[in-house]
C-alpha positions as a printed Julia matrix, in Angstrom:
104×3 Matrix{Float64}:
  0.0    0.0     0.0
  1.49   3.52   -1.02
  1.01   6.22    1.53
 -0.1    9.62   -0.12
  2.81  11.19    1.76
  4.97   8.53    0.23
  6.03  11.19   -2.84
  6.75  14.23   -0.65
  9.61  11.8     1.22
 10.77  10.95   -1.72
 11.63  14.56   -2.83
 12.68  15.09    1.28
 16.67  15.66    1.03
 17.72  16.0     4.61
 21.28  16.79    3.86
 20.91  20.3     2.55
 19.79  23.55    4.64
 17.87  25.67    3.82
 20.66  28.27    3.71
 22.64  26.24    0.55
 19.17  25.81   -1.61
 20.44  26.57   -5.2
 20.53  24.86   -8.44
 23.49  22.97   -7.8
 23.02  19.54   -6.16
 25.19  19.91   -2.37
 28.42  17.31   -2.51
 29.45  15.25    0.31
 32.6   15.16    2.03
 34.16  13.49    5.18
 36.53  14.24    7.42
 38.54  12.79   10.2
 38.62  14.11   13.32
 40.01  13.45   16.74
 37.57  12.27   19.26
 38.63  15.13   21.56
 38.23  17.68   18.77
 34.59  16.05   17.61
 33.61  16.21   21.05
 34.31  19.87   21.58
 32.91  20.58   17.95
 29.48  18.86   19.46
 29.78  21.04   22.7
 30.13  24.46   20.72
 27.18  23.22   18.44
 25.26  22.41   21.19
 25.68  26.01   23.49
 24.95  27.61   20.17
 21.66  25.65   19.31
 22.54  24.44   16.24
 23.9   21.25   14.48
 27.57  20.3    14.48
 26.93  20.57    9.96
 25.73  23.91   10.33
 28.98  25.05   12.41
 31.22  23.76   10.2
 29.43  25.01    7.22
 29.8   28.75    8.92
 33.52  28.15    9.79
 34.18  26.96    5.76
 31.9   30.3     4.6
 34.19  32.78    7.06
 37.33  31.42    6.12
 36.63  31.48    2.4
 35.42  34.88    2.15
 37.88  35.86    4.16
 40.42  34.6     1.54
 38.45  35.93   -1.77
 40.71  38.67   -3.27
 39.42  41.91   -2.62
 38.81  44.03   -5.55
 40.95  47.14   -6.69
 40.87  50.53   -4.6
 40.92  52.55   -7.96
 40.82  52.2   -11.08
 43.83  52.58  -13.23
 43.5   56.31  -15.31
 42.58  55.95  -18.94
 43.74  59.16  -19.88
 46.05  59.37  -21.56
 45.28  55.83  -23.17
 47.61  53.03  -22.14
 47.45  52.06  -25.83
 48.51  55.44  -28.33
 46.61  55.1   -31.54
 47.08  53.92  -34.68
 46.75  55.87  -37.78
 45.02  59.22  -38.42
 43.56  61.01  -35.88
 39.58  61.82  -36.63
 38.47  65.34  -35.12
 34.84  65.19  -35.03
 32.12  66.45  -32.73
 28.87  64.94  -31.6
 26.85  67.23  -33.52
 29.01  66.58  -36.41
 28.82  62.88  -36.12
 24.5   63.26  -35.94
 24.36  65.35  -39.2
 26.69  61.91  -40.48
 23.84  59.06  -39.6
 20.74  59.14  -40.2
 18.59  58.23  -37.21
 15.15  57.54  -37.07
């Protein structure tokens, strides 16, 4: 006999949280740890009311950002251009360039 909850289990993934929902399918990874080290890990976990997963999965987030190259403070000056140009130089102004194309 088939439950009618039976299809909503099936679709039930308990190893993702709610936090890393995105297209991308979570992978799985283990670890070894020292029993002394895994039983602090639990304590911390614990005081903070959450799982020992959802720790480590902070920790890994802080750390990487942490490490992600921070972008420029400026922006290098583009004048003059760091590339001189080639050939003729064209003088033209806007207005001069408007009366060239045709727009609609």
């Amino acid at each position: 006999m088939k439950w009618p909850w039976s299809s909503w289990f099936a679709r039930l993934d308990l190893f993702t949280s709610p936090v890393h929902t995105n297209s991308m399918k979570p992978l799985r990874t283990s670890i070894d740890l020292p029993r002394d080290l895994h039983r602090r890990l639990r304590g911390v976990a614990a005081r903070r009311g959450c799982s020992a997963r959802q720790l480590i999965l902070r920790s890994i987030e802080r750390l990487v950002a942490e490490e992600e190259p921070a972008l420029p403070e400026r922006r290098l000056p583009l004048s003059p251009p760091l590339i001189p140009p080639a050939g003729r130089r064209i003088d033209l102004t806007n207005d001069q360039i408007y009366d060239l194309i045709a727009l609609p």
